[in-house]
N, C-alpha and C positions, 0 to 999 in steps of 0.2 A: 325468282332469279330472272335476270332478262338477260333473253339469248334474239339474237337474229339469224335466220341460217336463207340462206341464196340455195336456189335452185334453177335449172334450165338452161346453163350453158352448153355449150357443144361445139360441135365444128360442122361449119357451112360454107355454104360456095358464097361467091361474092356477088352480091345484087337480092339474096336470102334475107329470109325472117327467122328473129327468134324471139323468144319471151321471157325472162327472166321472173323471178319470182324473190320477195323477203319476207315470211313470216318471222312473225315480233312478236315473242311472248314477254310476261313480266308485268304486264298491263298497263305497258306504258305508251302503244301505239298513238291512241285517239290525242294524245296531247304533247308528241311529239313532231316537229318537223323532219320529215325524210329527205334520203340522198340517194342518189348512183353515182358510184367512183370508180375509177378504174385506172390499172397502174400497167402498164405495159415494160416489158424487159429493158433493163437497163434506163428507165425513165420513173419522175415523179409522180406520186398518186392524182389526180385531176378528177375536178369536178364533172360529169357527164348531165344529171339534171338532179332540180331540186324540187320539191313540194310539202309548202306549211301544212299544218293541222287544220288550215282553214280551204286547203288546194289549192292555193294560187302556187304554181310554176315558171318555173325558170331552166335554162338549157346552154349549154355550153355551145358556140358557134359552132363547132364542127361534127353537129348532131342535128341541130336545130333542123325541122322540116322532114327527119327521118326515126326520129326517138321518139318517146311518149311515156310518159309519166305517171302512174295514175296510183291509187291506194283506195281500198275497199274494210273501212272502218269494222264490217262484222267479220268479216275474215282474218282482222287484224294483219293485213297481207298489202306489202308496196310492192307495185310492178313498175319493168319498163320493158316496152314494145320496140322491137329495133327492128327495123326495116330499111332495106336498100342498104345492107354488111357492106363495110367495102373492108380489106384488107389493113389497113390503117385502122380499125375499130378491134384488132385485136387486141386481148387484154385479160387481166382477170378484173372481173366486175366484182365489189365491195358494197354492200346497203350498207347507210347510217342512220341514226337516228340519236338526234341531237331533242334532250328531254328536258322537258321544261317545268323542272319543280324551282325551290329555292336559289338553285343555283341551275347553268344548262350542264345534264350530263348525257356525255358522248359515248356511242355504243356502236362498235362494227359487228360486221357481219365473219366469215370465215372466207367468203370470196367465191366466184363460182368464174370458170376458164372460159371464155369466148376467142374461137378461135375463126377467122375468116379466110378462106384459100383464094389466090387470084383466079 
């Protein structure tokens, strides 16, 4: 059964780090491409960054140069590094993992809260 669960949200001041965490069970890490999404109140779900199975990366403009992306194949674990929070980056944060057998199938996570104070 594949599950994804987030870890390592909180609440932090603004110009703070935090680290988020996806393990991926099911066995379908190593050949799926991951995501960070994140839907803040009363707005739609948005892409925050992406990375294939192969780690090439991608970042949504209003992250870029503060976020980081990364996945640890034996860990079966997608991170992302957020540094320099600003208040506007609050949200609840969602992993995906879009799989790639016969057809692509899509798998969220439960979500974990990022909260940023001015």
């Amino acid at each position: 059964q594949v599950q994804l669960v987030e870890s390592g949200g909180g609440l932090v001041q603004a110009g703070g780090s935090l680290r988020l965490s996806c393990v991926v069970s099911g066995g379908i890490f190593a050949v799926s491409d991951m995501g960070w999404y994140r839907q803040a109140p009363g707005k739609q779900r948005e892409v925050v960054a992406l990375i294939t199975s192969g780690g090439s990366t991608n970042y949504a403009d209003s992250v870029k140069g503060r976020f980081t992306i990364s996945r640890d194949s034996a860990k079966n674990t997608l991170y992302l590094q957020m540094n320099r929070l600003k208040p506007e980056d609050t949200a609840v944060y969602y992993c995906k993992a879009d799989y790639r057998a016969w057809v692509i199938r899509t798998y969220w996570g439960q979500g974990t809260q990022v909260t940023v104070s001015s």
